[in-house]
DRENNU-607486 format. One line per 5 residues: for each residue x, y, z of N, C-alpha, C. Coordinates in nm, 3 decimals. Layout:
X Y Z X Y Z X Y Z | ...
***
This chain:
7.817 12.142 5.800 7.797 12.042 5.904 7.890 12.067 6.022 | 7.821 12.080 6.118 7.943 12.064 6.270 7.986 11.925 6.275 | 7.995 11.839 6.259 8.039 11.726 6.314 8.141 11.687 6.161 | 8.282 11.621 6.220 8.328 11.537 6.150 8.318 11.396 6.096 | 8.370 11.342 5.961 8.317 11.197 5.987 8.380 11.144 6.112
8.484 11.140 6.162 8.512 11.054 6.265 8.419 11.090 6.389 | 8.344 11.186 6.422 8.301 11.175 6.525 8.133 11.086 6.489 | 8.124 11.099 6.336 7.996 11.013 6.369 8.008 10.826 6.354 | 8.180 10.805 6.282 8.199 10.670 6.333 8.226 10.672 6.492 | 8.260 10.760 6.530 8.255 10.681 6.707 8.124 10.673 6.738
8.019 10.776 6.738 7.903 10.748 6.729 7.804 10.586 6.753 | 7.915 10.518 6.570 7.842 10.406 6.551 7.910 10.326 6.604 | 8.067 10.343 6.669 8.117 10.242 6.752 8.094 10.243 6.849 | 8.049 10.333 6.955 8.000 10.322 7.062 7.866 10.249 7.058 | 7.780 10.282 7.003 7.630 10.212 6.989 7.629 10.095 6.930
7.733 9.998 6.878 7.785 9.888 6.882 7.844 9.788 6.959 | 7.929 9.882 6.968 8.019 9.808 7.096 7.951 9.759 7.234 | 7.903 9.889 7.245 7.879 9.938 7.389 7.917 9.962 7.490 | 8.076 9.998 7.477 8.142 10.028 7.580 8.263 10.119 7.531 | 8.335 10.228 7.576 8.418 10.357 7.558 8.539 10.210 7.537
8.619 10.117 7.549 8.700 10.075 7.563 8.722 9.973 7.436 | 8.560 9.907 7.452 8.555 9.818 7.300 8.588 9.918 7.156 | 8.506 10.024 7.156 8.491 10.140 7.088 8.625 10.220 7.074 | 8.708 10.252 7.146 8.786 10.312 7.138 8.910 10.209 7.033 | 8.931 10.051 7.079 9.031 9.971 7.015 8.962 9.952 6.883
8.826 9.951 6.824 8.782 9.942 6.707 8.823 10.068 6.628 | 8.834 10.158 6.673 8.866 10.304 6.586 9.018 10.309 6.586 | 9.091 10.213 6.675 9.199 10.251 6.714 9.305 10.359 6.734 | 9.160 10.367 6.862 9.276 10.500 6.916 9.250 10.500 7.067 | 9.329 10.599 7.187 9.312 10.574 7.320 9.190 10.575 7.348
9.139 10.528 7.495 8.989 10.571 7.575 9.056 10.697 7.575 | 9.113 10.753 7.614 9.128 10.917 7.644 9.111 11.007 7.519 | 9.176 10.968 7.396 9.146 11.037 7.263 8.985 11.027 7.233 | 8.963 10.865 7.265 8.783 10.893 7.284 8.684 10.966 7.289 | 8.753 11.019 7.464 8.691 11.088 7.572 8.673 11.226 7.516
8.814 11.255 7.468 8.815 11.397 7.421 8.713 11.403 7.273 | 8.729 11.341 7.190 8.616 11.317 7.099 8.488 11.369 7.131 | 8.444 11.287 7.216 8.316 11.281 7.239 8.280 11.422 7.285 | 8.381 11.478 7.375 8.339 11.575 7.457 8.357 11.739 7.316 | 8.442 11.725 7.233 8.469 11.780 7.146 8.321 11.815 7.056
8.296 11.660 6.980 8.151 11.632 6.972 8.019 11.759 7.017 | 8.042 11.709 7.134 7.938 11.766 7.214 7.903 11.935 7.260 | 8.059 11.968 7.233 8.062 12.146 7.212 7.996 12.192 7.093 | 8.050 12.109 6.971 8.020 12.165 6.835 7.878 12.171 6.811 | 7.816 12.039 6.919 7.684 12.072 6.870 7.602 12.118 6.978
7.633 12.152 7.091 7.564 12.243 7.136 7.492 12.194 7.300 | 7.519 12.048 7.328 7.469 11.967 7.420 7.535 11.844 7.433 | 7.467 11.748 7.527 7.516 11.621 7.556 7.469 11.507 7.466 | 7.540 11.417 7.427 7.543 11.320 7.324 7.486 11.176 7.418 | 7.567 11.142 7.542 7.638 11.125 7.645 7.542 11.107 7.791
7.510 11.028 7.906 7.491 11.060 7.977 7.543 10.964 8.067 | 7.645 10.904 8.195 7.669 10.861 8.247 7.580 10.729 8.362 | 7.617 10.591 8.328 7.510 10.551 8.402 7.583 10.455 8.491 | 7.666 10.410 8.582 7.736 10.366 8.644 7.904 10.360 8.602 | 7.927 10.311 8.542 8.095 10.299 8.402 8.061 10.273 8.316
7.916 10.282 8.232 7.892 10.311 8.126 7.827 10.443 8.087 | 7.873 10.451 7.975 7.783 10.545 7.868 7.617 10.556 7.821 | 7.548 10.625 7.884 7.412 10.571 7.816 7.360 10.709 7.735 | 7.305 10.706 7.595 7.298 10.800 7.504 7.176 10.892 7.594 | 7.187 11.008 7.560 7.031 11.095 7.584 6.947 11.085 7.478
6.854 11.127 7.500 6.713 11.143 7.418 6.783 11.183 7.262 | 6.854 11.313 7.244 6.911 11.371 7.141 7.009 11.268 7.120 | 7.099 11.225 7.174 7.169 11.166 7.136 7.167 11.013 7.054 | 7.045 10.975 7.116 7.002 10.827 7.048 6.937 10.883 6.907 | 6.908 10.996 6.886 6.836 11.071 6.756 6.949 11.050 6.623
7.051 11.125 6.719 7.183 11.172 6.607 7.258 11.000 6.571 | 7.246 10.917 6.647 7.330 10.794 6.668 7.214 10.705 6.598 | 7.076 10.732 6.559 6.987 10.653 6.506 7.034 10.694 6.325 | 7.035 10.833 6.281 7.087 10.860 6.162 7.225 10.807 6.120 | 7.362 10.764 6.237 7.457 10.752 6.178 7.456 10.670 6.123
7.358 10.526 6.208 7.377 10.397 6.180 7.299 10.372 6.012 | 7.223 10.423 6.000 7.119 10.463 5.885 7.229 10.551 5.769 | 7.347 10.636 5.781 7.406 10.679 5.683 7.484 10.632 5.666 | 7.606 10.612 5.754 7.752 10.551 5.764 7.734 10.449 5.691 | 7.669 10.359 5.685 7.687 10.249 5.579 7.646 10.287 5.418
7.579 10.357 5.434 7.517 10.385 5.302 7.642 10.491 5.188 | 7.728 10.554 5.305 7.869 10.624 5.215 7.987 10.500 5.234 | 8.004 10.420 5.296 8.055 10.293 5.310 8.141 10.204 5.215 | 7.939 10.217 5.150 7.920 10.119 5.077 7.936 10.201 4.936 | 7.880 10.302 4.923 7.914 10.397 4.810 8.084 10.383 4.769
8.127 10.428 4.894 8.298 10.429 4.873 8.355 10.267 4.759 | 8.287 10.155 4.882 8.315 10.036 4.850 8.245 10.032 4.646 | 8.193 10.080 4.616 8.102 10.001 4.510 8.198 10.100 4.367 | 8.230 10.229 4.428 8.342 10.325 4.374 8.442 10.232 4.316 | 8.487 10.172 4.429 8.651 10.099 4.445 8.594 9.978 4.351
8.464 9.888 4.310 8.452 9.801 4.235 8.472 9.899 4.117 | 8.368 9.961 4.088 8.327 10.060 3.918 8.453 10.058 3.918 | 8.559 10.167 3.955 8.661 10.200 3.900 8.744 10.124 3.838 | 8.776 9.963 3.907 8.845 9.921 3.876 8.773 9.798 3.838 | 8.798 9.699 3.692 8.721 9.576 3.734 8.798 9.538 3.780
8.892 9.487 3.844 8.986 9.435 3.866 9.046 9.462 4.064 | 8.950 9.497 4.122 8.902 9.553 4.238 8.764 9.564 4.306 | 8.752 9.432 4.310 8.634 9.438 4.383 8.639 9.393 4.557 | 8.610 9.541 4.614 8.608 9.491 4.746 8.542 9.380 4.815 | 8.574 9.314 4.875 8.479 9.267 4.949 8.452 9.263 5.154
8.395 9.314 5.272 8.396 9.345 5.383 8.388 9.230 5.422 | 8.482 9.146 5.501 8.479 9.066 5.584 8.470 9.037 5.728 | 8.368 8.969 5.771 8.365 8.936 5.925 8.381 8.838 5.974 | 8.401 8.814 6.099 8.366 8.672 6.182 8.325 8.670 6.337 | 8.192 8.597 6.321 8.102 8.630 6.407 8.140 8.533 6.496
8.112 8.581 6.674 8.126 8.514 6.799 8.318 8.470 6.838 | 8.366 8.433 6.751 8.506 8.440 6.796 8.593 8.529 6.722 | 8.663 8.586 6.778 8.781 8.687 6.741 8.897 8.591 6.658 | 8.905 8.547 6.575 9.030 8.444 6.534 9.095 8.472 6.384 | 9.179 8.445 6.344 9.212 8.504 6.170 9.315 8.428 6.165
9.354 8.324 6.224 9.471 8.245 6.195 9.486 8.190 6.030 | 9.363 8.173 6.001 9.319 8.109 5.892 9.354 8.195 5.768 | 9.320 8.356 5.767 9.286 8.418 5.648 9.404 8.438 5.564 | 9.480 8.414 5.610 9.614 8.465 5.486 9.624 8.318 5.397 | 9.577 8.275 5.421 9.586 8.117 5.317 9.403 8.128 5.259
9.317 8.155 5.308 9.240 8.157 5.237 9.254 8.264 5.151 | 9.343 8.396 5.166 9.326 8.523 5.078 9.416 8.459 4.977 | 9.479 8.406 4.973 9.584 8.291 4.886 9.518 8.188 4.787 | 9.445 8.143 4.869 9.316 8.081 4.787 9.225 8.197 4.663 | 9.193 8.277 4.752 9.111 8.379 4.670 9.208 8.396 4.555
9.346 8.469 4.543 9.360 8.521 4.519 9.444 8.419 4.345 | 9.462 8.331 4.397 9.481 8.160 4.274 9.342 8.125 4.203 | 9.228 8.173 4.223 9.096 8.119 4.191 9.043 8.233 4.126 | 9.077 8.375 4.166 8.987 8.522 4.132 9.127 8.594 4.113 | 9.088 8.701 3.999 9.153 8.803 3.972 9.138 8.892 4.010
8.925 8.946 4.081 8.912 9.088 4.051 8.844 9.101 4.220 | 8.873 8.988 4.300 8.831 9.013 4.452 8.945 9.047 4.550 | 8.907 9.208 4.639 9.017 9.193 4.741 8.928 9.212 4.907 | 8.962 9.138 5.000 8.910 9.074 5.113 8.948 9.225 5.167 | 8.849 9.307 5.272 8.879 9.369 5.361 8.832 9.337 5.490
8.894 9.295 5.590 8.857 9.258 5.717 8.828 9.368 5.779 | 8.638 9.315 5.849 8.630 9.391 5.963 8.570 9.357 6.087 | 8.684 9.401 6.141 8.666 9.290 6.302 8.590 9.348 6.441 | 8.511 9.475 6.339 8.389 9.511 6.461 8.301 9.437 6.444 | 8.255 9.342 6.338 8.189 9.276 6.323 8.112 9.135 6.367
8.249 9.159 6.476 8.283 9.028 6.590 8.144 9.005 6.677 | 8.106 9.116 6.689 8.021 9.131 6.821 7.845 9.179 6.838 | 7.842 9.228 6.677 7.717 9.211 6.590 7.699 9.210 6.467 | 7.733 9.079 6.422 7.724 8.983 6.295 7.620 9.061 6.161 | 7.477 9.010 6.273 7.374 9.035 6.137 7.355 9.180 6.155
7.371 9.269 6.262 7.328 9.420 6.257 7.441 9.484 6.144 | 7.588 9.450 6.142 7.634 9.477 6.008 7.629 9.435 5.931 | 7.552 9.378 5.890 7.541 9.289 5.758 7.422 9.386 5.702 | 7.283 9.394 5.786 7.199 9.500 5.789 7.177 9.593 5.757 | 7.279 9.625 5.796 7.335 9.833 5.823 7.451 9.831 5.681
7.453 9.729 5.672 7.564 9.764 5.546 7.720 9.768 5.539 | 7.772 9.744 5.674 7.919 9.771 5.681 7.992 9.665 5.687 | 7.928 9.574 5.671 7.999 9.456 5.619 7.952 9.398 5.493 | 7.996 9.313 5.453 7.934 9.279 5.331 7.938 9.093 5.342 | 7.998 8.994 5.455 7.967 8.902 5.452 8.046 8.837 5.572
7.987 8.760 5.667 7.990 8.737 5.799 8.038 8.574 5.792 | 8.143 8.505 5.857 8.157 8.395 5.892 8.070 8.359 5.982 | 8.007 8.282 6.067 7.919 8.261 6.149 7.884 8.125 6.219 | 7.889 8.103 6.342 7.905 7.978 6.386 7.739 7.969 6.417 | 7.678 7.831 6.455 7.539 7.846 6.479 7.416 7.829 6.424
7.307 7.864 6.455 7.233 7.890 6.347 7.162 8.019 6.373 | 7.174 8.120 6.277 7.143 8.240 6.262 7.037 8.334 6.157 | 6.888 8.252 6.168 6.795 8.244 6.048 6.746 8.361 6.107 | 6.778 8.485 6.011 6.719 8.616 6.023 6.684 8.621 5.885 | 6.564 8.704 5.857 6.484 8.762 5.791 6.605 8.850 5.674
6.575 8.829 5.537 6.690 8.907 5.430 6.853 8.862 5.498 | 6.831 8.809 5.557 7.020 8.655 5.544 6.999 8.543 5.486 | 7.128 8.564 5.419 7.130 8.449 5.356 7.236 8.341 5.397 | 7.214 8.186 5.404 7.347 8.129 5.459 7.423 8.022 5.342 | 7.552 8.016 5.339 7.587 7.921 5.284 7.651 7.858 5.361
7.607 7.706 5.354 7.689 7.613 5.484 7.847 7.639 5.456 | 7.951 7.595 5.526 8.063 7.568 5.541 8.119 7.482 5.596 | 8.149 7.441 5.705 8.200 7.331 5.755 8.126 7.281 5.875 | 8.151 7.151 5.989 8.111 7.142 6.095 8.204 7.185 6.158 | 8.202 7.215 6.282 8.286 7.254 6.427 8.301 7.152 6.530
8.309 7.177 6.650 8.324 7.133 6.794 8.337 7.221 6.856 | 8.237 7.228 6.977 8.289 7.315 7.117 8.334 7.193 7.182 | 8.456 7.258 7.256 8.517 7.140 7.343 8.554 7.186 7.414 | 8.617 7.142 7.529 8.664 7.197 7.696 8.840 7.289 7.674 | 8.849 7.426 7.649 8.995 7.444 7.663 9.047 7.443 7.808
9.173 7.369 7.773 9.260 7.403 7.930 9.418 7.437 7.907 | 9.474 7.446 8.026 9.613 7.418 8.022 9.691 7.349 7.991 | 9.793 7.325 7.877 9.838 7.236 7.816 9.868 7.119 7.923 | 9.869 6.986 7.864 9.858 6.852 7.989 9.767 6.892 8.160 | 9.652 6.985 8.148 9.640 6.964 8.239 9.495 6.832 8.233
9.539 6.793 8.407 9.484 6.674 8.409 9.319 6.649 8.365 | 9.223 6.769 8.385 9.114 6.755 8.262 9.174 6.703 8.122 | 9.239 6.736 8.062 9.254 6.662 7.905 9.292 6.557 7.909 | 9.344 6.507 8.027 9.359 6.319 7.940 9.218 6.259 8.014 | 9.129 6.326 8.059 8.971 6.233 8.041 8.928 6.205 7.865
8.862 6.132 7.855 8.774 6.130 7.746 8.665 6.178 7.690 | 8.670 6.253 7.809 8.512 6.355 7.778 8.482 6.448 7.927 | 8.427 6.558 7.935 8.426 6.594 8.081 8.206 6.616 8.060 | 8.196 6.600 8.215 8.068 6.688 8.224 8.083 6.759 8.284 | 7.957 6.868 8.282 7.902 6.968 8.304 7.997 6.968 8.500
7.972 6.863 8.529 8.011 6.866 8.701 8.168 6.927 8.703 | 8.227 6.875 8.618 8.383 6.905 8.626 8.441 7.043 8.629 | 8.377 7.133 8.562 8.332 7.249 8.588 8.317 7.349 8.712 | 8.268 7.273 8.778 8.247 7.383 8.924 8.296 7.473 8.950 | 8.428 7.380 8.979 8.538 7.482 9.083 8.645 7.533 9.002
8.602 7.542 8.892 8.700 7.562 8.818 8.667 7.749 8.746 | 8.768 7.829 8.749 8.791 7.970 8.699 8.741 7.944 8.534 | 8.615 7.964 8.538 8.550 7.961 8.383 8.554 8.137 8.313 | 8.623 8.099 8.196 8.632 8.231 8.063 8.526 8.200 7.994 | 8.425 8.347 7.989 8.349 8.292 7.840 8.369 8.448 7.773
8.333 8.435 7.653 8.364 8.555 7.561 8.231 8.638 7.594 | 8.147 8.613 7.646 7.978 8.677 7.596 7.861 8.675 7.769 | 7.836 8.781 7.761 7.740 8.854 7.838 7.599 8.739 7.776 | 7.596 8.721 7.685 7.470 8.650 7.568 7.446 8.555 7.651 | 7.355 8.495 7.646 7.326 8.300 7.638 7.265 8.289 7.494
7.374 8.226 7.372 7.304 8.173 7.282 7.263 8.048 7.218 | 7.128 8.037 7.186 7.115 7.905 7.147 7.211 7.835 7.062 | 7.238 7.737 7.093 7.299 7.635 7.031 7.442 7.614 7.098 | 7.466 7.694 7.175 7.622 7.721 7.223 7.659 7.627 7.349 | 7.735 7.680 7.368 7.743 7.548 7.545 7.678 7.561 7.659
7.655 7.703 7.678 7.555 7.764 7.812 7.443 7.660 7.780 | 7.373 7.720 7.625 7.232 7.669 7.622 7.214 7.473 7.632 | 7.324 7.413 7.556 7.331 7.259 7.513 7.456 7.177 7.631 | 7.495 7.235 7.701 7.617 7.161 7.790 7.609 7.235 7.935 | 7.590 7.340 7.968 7.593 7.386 8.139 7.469 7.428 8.237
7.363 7.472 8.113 7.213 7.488 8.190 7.163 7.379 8.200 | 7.176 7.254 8.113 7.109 7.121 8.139 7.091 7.043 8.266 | 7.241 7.093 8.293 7.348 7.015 8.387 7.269 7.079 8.544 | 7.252 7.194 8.512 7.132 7.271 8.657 7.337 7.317 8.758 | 7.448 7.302 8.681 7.573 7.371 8.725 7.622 7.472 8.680
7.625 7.572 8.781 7.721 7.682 8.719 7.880 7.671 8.763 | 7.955 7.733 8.686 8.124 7.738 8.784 8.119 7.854 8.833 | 8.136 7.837 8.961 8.134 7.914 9.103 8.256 8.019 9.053 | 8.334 8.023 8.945 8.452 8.174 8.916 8.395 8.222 8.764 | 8.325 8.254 8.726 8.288 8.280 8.604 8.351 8.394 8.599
8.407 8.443 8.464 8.446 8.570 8.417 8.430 8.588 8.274 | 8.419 8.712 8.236 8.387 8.738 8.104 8.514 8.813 8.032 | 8.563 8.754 7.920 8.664 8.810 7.896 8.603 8.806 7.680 | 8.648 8.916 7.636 8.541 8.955 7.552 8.643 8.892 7.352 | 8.764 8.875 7.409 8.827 8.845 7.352 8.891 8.683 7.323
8.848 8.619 7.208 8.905 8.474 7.202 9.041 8.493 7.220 | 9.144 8.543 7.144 9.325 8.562 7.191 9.324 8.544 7.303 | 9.264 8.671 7.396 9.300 8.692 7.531 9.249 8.573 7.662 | 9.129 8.521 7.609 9.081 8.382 7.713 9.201 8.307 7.665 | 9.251 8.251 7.546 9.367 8.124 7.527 9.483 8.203 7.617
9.557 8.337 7.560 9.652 8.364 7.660 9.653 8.337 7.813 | 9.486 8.371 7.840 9.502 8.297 7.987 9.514 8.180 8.043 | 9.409 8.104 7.983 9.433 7.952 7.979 9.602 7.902 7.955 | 9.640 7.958 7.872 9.796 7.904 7.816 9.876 7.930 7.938 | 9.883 8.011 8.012 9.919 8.065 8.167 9.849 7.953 8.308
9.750 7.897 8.268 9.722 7.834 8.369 9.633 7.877 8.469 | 9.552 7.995 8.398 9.433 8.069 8.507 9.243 8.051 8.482 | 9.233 7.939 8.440 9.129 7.881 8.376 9.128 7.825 8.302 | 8.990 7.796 8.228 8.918 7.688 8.155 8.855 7.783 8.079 | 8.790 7.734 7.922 8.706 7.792 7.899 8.654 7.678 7.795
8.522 7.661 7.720 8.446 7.611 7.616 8.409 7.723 7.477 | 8.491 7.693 7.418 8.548 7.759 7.252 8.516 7.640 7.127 | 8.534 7.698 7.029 8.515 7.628 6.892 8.647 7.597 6.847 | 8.630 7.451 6.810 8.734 7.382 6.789 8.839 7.459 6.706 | 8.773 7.503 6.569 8.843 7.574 6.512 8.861 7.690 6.530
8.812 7.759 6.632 8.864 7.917 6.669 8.963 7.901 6.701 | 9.026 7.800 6.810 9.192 7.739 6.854 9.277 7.676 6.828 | 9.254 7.625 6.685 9.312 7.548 6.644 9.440 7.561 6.630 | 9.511 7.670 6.606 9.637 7.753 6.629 9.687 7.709 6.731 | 9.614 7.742 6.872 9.728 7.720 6.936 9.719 7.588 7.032
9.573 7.511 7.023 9.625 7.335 7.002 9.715 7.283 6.931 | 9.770 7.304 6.815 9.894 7.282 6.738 10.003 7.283 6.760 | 10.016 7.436 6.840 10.210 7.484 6.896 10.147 7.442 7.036 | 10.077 7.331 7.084 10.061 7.305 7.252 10.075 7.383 7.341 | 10.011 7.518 7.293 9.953 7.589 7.435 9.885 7.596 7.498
9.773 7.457 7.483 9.640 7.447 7.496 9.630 7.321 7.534 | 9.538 7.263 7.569 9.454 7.118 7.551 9.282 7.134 7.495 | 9.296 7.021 7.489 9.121 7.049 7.492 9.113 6.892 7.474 | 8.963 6.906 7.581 8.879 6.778 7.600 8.750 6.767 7.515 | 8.664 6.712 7.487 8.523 6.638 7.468 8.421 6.709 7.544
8.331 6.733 7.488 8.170 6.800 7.557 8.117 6.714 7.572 | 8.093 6.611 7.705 8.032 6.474 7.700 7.993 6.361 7.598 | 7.939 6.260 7.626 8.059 6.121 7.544 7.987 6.162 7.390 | 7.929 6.224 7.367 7.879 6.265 7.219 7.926 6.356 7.145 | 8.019 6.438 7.247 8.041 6.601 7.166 7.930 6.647 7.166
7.976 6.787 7.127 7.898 6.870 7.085 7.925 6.952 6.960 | 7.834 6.944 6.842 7.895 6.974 6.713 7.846 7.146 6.693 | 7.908 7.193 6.603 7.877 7.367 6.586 7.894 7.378 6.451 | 7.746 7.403 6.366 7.819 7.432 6.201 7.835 7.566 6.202 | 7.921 7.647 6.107 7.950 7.728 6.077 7.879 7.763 5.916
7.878 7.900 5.891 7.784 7.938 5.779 7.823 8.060 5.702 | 7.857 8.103 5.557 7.860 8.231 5.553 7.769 8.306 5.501 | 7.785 8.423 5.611 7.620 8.462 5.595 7.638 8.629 5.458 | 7.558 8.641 5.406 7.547 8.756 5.319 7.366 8.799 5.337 | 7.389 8.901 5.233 7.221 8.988 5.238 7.213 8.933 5.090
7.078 8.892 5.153 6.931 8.824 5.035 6.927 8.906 4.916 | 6.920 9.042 4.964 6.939 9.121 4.827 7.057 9.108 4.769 | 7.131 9.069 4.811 7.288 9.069 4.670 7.272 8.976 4.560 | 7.269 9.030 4.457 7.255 8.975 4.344 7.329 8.838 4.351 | 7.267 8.714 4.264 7.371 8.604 4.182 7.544 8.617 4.140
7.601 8.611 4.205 7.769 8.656 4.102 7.830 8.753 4.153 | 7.709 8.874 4.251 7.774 8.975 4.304 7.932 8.887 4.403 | 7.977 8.982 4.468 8.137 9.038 4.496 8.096 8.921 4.609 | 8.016 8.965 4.695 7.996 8.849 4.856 7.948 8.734 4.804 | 7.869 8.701 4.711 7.819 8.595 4.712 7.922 8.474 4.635
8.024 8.576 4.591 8.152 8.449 4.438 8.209 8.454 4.595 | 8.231 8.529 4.692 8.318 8.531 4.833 8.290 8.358 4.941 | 8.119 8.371 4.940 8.077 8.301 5.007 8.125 8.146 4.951 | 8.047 8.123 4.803 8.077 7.958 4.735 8.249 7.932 4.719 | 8.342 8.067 4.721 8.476 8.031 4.759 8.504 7.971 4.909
8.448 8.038 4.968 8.494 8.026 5.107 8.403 7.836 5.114 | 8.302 7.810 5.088 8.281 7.669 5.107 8.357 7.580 4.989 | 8.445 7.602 4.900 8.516 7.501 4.804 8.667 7.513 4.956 | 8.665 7.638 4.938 8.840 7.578 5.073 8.797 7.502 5.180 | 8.675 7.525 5.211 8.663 7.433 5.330 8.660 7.288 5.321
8.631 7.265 5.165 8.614 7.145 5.157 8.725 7.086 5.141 | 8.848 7.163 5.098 9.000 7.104 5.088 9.096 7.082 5.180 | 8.992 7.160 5.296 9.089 7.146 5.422 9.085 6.989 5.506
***
């Protein structure tokens, strides 16, 4: 074979991601080590992988060929590896973890604490490319079970409820939006709005709180990272509409505020999602009915 495995995971991180920069911090390594990758790549086999379309990457004909097989193998040795690491050991059973639409993990070291007081033979591996397409790894195989805010009824997913949510208004700690009791859609305007997502998805605030309203905020920016929108907000350079519990962290140490999605709220359940085919008892599914008993203790 000319190609190494790492060049056909960049492959599948690029055609994920969709961008040399998202792709590059998921493999963790520079855009420039990337760059050279790719271009490395592209000697061994003889052509372009690659074709330039403003500051993005857009695959060629061949290249969407070779990047259609990775996505189709890479999981399938993955998961081999993963199912290895169960056989070998009972006492080792992996399990791939995600969490879909917000970037957040404040939570997991007390739930792996949980796991780990309740189960002998489960160990949690987080994977946080998973952030940004939920059910396509779940699909493809490289995850093995997705946190998930929403509702997300795809064909071979399966959901187990978990808790309710809130989207609510983040701001600057005491700033004067948070001592209202609720904001609308109007309050918004003029205000430097963060959202995590290029998307409009149903159920979210675009679709249920700002298109209703017939208002957009005149500074919109997209910032792709939940950490990095609170760091800004915590600074005082916007607003953004997040899940209650994606921030809950740092509403706590008051780096934050947050207001009300008009006088009703707006509620967000969360779900964990697995594949239809996994057996009764399998590794994700004892993962999933754990993950809804902690929620219920919280």
């Amino acid at each position: 074979m000319k190609l190494e495995i790492k060049h056909w995971q960049m492959l599948r991180a690029i055609s994920e991601l969709g961008n040399v920069a998202q792709a590059a911090d998921a493999l963790g390594i520079s855009q420039s080590a990337l760059s050279h990758r790719i271009a490395e790549a592209e000697r061994r086999l003889g052509g372009k992988l690659f074709e330039k379309e403003g500051r993005r990457l857009k695959l060629t004909p061949a290249g969407s060929l070779i990047t259609k097989a990775t996505l189709q193998t890479l999981p399938i040795l993955e998961r081999a590896e993963t199912d290895f690491e169960s056989n070998a050991s009972l006492n080792n059973q992996v399990v791939r973890l995600g969490v879909a639409s917000y970037s957040c993990y404040y939570w997991l070291p007390d739930f792996i604490k949980f796991v780990n007081q309740n189960t002998s033979n489960l160990k949690i591996r987080l994977v946080a490319s998973a952030t940004q397409n939920p059910i396509s790894s779940l699909q493809h195989g490289s995850v093995d079970i997705v946190i998930a805010p929403g509702h997300l009824a795809t064909p071979g997913i399966s959901q187990t409820p978990l808790f309710i949510d809130e989207l609510i208004l983040v701001t600057p700690y005491l700033d004067p939006l948070s001592s209202k009791d609720f904001i609308e859609a109007e309050d918004l305007r003029d205000k430097h709005y963060y959202t995590y997502s290029q998307t409009v998805l149903p159920g979210f605030e675009y679709d249920r709180f700002i298109s209703p309203s017939g208002i957009i905020p005149q500074q919109l920016e997209i910032v792709e990272m939940t950490d990095a929108i609170i760091e800004l907000i915590s600074a005082g350079l916007g607003v953004s509409i997040l899940s209650k519990w994606a921030v809950s962290a740092a509403l706590k140490t008051q780096r934050i505020s947050s207001t009300k999605l008009g006088s009703k709220g707006l509620d967000l359940a969360w779900s964990a999602l697995t594949r239809e085919s996994e057996k009764k008892g399998s590794p994700s599914k004892q993962l999933a009915t754990l993950l809804a008993r902690w929620y219920k203790t919280m």
